[in-house]
C-alpha positions in Angstrom: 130.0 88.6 98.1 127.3 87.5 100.7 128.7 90.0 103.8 128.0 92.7 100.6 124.1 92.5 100.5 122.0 95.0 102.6 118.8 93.8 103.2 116.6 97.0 103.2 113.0 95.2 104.5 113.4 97.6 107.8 114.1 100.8 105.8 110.9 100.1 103.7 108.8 99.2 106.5 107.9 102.7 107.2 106.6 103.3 103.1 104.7 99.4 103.4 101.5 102.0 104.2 101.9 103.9 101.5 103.6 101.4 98.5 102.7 97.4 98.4 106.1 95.8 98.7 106.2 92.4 96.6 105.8 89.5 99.2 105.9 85.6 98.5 106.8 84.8 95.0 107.5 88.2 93.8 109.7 89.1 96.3 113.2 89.2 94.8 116.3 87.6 96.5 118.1 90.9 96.7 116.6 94.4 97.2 113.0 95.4 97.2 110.2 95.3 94.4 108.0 97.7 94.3 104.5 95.9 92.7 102.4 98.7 90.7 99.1 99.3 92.9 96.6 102.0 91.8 96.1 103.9 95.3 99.6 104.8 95.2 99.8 105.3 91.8 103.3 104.1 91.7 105.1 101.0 90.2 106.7 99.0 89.4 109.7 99.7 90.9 113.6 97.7 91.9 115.3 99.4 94.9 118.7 98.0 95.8 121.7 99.3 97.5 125.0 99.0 96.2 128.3 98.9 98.2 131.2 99.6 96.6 133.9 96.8 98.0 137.3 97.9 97.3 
């Protein structure tokens, strides 16, 4: 299952100026969390990628 998990930090790295990306304790083992911030007026938000393994 491990060869299965994208990690997505460097497609998010271009939206870190724009959407605060949780960090630390808040950062989830798999995909991205997206921590509510008022400037952006977004969140909160889970972004993953799924692959489909036949």
């Amino acid at each position: 299952m491990a060869d299965h998990i994208l990690d997505l930090s460097s497609s998010l790295r271009s939206l870190s100026s724009t959407l605060q990306l949780g960090s630390g304790p808040a950062k989830p083992r798999y995909g991205q969390l997206v921590v509510p911030s008022t400037a952006a007026n977004f969140g909160p938000a889970y972004i993953a990628r799924l692959v489909r393994v036949k």
